[in-house]
C-alpha positions, 0 to 999 in steps of 0.5 A: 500500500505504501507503493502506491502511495509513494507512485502517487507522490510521483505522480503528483510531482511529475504533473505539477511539472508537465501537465500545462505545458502538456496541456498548451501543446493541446491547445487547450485552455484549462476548462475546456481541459478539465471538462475533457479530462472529467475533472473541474478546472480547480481540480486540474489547476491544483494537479499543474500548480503542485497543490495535493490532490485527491485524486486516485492513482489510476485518475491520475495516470489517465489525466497523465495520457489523456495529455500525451504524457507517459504512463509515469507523467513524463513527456514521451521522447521524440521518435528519431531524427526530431531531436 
């Protein structure tokens, strides 16, 4: 139990540092984001702001792709030859 707890805490952590500009690469602002996402804007201004979440660990992971980042909430790499 204390690993999944600790994968949060990554997970939170990775968010706070990728989800906005995740997030401007879509080209979304933060409602319309949250709303797609099924989340309210103050939940996913929270996640991108650093602030504690409630949110599980499997909610998160979907916020995580649900952006284009990785399964950990790490932008993916570039394919090759896009470096």
């Amino acid at each position: 139990m204390a690993e999944v707890g600790a994968q949060r805490q990554i997970m939170l952590h990775n968010l706070a540092t990728h989800a906005a500009r995740a997030r401007d690469r879509l080209r979304l602002s933060l409602p319309d984001a949250a709303r797609l996402a099924e989340l309210t804007p103050e939940v996913l201004a929270d996640i991108e702001n650093g602030r504690n979440s409630t949110l599980s660990l499997a909610a998160l992971t979907h916020l995580a792709l649900f952006l284009g980042l990785t399964e950990s909430g790490v932008p993916r790499p570039l394919p090759p030859g896009r470096e």
